[in-house]
Backbone atoms as SQL, in Angstrom:
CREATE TABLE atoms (id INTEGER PRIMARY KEY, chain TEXT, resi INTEGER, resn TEXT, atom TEXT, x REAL, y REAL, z REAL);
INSERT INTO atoms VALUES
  (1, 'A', 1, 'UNK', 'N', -7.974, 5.769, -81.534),
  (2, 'A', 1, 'UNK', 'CA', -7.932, 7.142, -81.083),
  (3, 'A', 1, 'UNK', 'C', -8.461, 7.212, -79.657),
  (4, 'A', 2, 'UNK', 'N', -7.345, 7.935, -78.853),
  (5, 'A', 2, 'UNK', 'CA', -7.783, 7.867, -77.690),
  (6, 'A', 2, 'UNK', 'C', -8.823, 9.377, -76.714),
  (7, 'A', 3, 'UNK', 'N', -9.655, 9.171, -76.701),
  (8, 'A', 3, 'UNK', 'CA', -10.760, 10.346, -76.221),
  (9, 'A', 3, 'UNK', 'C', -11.081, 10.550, -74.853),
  (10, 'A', 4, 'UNK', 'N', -10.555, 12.124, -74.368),
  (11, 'A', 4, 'UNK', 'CA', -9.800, 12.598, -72.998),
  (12, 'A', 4, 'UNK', 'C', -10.975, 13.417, -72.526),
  (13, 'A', 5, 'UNK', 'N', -12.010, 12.688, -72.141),
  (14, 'A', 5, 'UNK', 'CA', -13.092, 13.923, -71.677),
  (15, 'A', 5, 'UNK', 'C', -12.545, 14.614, -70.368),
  (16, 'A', 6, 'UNK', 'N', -12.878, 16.206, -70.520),
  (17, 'A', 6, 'UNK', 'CA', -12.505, 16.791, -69.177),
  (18, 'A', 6, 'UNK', 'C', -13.548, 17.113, -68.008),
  (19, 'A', 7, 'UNK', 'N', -12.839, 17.567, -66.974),
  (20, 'A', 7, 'UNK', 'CA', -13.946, 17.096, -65.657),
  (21, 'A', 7, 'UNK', 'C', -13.589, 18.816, -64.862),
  (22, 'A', 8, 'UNK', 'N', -14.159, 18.660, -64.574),
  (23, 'A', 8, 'UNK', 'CA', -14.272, 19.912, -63.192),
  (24, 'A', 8, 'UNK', 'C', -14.268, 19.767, -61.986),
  (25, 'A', 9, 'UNK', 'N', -12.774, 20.152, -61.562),
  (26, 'A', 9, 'UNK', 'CA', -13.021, 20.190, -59.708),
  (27, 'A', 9, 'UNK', 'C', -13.218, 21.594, -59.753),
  (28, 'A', 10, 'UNK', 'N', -13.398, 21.501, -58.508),
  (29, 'A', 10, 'UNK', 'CA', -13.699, 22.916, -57.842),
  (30, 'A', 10, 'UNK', 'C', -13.116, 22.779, -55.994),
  (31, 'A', 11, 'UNK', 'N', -12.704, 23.515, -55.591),
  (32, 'A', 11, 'UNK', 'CA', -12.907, 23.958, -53.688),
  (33, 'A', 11, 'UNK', 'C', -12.724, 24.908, -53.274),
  (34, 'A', 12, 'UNK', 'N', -12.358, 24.727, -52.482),
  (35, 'A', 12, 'UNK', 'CA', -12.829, 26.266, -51.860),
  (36, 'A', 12, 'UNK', 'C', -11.415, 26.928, -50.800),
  (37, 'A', 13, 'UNK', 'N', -10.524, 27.685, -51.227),
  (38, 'A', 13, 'UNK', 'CA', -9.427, 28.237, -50.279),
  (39, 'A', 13, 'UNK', 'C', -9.612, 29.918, -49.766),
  (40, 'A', 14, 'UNK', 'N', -9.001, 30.103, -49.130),
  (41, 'A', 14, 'UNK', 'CA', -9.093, 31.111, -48.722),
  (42, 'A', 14, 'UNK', 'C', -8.283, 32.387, -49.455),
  (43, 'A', 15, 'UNK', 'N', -8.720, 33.335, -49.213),
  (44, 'A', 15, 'UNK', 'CA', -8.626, 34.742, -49.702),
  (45, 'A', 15, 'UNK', 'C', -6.713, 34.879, -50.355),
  (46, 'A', 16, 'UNK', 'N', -5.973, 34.655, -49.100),
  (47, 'A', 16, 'UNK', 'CA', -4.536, 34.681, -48.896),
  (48, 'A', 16, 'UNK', 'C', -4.098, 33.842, -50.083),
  (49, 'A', 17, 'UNK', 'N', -4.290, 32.381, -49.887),
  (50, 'A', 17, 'UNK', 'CA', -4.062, 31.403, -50.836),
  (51, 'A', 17, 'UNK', 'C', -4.474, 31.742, -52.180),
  (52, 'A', 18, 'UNK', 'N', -5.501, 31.978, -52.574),
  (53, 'A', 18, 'UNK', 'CA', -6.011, 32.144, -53.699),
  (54, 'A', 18, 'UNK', 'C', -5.187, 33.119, -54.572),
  (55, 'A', 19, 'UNK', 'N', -4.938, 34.208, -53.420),
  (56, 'A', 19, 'UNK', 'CA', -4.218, 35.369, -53.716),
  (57, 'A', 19, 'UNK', 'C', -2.606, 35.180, -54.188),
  (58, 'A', 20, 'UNK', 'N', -2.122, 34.220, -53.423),
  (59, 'A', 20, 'UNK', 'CA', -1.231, 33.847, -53.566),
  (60, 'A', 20, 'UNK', 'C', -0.869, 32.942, -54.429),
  (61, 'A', 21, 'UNK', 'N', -1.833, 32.081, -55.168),
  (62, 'A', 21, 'UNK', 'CA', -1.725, 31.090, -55.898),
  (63, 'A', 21, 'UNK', 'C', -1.803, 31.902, -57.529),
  (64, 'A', 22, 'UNK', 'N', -2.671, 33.196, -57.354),
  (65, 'A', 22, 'UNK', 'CA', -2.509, 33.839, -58.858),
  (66, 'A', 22, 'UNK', 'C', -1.690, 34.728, -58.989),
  (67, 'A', 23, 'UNK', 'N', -0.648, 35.484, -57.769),
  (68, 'A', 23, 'UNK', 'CA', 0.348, 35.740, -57.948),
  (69, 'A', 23, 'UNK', 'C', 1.524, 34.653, -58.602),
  (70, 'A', 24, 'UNK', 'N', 1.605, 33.667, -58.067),
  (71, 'A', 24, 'UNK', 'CA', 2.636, 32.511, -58.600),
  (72, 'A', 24, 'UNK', 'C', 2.794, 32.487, -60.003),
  (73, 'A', 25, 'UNK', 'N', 0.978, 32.051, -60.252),
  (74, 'A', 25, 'UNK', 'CA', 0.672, 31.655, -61.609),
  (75, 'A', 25, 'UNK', 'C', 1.105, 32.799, -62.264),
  (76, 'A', 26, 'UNK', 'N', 0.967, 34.077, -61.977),
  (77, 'A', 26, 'UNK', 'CA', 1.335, 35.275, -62.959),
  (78, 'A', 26, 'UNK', 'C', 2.848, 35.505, -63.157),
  (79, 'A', 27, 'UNK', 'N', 3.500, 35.029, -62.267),
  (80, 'A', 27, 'UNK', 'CA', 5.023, 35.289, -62.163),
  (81, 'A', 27, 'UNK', 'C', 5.448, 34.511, -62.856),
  (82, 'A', 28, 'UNK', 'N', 4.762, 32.771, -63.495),
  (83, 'A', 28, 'UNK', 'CA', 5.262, 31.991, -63.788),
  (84, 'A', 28, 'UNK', 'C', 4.908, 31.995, -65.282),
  (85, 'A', 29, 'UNK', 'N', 4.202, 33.211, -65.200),
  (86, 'A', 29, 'UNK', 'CA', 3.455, 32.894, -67.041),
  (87, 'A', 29, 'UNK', 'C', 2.479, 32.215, -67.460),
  (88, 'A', 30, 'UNK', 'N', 2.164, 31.584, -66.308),
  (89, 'A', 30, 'UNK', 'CA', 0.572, 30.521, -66.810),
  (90, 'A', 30, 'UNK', 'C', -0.564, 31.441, -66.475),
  (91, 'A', 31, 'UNK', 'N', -1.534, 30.879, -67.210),
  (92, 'A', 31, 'UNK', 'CA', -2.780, 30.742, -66.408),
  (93, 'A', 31, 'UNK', 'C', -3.519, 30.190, -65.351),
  (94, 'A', 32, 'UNK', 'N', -4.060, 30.328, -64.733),
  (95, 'A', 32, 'UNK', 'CA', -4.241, 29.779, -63.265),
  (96, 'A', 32, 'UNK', 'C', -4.829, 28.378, -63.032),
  (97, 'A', 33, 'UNK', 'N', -5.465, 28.197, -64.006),
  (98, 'A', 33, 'UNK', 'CA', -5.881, 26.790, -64.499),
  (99, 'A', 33, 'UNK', 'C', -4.927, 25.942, -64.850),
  (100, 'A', 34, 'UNK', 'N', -3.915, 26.269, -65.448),
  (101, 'A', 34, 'UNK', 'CA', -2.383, 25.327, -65.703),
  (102, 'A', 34, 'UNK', 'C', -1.942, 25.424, -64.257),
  (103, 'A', 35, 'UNK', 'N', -1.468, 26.523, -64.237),
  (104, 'A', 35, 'UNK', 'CA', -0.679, 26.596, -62.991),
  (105, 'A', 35, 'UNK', 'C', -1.165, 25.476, -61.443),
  (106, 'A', 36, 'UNK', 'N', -2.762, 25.951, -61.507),
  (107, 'A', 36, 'UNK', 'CA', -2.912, 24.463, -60.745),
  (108, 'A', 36, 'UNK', 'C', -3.456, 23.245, -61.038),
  (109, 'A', 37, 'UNK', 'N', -3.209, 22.942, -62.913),
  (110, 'A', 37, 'UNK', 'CA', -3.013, 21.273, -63.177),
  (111, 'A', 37, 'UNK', 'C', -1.096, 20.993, -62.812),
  (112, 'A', 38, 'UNK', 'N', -0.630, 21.795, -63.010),
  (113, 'A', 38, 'UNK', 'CA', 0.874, 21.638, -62.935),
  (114, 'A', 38, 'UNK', 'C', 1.012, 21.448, -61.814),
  (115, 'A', 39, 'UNK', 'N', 0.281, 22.274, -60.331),
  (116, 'A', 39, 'UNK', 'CA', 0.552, 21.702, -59.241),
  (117, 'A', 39, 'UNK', 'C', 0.014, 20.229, -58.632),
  (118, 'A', 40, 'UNK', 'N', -0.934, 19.855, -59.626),
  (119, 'A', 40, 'UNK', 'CA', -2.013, 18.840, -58.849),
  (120, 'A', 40, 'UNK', 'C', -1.288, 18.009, -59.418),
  (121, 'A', 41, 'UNK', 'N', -1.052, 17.850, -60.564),
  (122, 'A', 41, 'UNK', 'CA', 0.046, 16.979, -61.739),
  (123, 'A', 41, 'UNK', 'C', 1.200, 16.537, -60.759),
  (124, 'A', 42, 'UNK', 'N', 2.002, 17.477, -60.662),
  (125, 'A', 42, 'UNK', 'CA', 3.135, 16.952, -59.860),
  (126, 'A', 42, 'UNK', 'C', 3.026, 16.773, -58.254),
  (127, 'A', 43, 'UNK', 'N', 2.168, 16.747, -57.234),
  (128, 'A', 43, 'UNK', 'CA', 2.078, 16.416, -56.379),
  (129, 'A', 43, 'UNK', 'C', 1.468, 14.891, -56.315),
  (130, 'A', 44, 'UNK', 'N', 0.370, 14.710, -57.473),
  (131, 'A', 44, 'UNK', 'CA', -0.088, 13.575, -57.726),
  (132, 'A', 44, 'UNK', 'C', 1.238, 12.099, -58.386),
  (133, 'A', 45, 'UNK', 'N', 2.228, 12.997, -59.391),
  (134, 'A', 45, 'UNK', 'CA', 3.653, 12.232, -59.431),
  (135, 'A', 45, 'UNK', 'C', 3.961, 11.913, -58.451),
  (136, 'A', 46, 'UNK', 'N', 4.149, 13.045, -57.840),
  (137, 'A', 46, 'UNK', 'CA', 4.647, 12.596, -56.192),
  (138, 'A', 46, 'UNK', 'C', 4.650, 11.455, -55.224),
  (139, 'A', 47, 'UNK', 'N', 2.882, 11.730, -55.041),
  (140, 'A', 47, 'UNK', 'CA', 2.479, 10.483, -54.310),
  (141, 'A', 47, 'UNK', 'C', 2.473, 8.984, -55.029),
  (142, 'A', 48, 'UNK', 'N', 2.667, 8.807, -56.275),
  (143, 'A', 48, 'UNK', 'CA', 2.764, 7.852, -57.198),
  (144, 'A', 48, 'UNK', 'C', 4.484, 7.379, -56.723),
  (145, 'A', 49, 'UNK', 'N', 5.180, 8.103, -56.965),
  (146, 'A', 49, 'UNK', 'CA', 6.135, 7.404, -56.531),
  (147, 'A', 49, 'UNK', 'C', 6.856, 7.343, -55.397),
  (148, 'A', 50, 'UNK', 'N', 5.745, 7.785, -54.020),
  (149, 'A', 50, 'UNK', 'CA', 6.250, 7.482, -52.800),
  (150, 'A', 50, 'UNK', 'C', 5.835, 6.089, -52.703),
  (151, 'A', 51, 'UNK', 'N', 3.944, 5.689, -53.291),
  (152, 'A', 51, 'UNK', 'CA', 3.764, 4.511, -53.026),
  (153, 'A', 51, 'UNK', 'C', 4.667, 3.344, -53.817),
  (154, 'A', 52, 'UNK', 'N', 5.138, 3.994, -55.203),
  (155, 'A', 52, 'UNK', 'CA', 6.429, 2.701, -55.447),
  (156, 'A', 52, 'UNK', 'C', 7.057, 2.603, -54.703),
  (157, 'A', 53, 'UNK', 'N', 7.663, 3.448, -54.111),
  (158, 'A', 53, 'UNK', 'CA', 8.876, 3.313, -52.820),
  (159, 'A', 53, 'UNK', 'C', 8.503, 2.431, -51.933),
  (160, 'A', 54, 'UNK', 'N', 7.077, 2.229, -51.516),
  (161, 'A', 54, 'UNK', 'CA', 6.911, 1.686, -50.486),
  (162, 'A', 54, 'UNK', 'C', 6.617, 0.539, -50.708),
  (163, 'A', 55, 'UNK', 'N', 6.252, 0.261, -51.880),
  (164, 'A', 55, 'UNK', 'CA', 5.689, -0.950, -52.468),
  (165, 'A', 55, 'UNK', 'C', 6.872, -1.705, -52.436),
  (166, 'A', 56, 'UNK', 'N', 7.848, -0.994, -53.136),
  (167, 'A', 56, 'UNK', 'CA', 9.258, -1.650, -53.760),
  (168, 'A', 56, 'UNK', 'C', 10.508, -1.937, -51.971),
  (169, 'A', 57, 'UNK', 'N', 9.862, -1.183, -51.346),
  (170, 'A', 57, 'UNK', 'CA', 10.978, -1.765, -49.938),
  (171, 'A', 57, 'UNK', 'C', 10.052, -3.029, -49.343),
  (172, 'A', 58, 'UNK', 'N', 8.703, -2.978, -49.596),
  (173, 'A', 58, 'UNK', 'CA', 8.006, -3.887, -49.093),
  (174, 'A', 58, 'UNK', 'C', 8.281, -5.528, -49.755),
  (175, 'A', 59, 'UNK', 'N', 8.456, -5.297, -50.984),
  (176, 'A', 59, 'UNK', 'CA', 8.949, -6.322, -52.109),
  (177, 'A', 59, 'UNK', 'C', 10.415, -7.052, -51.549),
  (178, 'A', 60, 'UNK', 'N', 11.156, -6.187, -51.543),
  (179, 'A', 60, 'UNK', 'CA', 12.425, -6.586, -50.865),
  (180, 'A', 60, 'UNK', 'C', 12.706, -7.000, -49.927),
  (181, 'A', 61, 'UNK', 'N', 11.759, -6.930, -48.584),
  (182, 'A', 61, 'UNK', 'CA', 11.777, -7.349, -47.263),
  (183, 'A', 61, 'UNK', 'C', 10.916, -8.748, -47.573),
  (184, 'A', 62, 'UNK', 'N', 9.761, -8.912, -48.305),
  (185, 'A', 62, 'UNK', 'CA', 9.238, -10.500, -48.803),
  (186, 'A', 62, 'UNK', 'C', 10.764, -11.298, -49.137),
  (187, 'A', 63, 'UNK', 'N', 11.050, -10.453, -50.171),
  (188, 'A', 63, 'UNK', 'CA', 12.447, -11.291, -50.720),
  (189, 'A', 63, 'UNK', 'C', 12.794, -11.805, -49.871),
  (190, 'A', 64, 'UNK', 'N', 13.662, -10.772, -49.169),
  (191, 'A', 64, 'UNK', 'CA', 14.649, -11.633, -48.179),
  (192, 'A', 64, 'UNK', 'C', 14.159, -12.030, -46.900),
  (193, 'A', 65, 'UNK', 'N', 13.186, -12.453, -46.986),
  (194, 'A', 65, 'UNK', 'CA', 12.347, -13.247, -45.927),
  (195, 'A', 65, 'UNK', 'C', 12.505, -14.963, -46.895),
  (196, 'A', 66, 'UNK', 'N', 11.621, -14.719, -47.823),
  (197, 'A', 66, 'UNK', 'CA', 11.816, -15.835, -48.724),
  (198, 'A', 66, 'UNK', 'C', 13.168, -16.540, -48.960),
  (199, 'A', 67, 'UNK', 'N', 14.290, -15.768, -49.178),
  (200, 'A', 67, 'UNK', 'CA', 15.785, -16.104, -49.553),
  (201, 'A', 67, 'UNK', 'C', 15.775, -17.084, -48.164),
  (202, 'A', 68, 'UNK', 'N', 15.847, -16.070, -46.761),
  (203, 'A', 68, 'UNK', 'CA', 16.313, -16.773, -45.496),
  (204, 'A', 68, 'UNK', 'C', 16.043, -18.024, -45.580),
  (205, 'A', 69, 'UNK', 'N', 14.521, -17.683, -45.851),
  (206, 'A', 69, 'UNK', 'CA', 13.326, -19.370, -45.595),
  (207, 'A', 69, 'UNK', 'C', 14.013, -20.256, -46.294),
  (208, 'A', 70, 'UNK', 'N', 14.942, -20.344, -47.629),
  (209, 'A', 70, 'UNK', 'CA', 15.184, -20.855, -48.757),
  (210, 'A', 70, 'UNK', 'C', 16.283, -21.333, -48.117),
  (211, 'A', 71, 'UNK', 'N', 17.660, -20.659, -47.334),
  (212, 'A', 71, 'UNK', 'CA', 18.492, -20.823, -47.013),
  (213, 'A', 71, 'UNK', 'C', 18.827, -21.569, -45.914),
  (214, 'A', 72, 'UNK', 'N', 17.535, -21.608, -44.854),
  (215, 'A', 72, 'UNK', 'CA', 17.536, -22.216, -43.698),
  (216, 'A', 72, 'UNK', 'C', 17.128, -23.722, -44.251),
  (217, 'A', 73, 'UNK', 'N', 16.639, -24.144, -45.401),
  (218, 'A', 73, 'UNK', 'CA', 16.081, -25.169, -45.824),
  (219, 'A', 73, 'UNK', 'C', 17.236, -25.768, -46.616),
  (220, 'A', 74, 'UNK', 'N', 18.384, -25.154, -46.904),
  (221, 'A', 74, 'UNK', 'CA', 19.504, -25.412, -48.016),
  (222, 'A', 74, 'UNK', 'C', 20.422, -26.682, -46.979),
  (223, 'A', 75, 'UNK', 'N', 20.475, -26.774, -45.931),
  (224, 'A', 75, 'UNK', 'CA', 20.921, -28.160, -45.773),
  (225, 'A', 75, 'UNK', 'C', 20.388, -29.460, -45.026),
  (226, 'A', 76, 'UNK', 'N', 18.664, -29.535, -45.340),
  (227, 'A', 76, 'UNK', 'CA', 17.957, -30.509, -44.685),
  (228, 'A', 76, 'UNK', 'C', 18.075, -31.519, -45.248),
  (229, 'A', 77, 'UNK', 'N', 19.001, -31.889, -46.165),
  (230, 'A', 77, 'UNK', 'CA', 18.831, -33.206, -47.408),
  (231, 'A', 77, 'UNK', 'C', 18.156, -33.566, -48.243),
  (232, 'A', 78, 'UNK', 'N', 16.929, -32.714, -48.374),
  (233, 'A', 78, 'UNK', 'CA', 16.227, -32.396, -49.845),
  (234, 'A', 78, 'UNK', 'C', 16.245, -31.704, -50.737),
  (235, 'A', 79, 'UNK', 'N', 16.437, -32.432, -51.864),
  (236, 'A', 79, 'UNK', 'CA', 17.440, -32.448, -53.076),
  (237, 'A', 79, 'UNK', 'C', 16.653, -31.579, -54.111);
């Protein structure tokens, strides 16, 4: 059984934002506490899979660095 203790952020925005962030939440039907795990949630997806992206073009440029290296070596006579 897996056990999910919860945590508390807190910060601090301004009047406008705030204002604006519990308008959203009200339009959207949440509570304001969902409304900004749902935003932190998916911005945090977000950045999760920009760094695959970057990870994964970085992977591919090793590759074909490696392939070249492999290829430039494909007719020295070692077998």
């Amino acid at each position: 059984m897996i056990v999910h203790s919860e945590k508390t952020l807190t910060f601090r925005a301004s009047g406008e934002f705030a204002d604006q962030t519990r308008m959203f939440a009200k339009s959207a039907d949440l509570a304001l506490s969902e409304y900004i795990r749902d935003a932190v949630r998916e911005k945090n997806e977000r950045q999760i899979a920009d760094r695959m992206r970057f990870l994964s073009r970085r992977l591919a440029a090793e590759s074909v660095r490696i392939n070249q290296e492999f290829e430039a070596t494909a007719g020295d006579g070692i077998a």
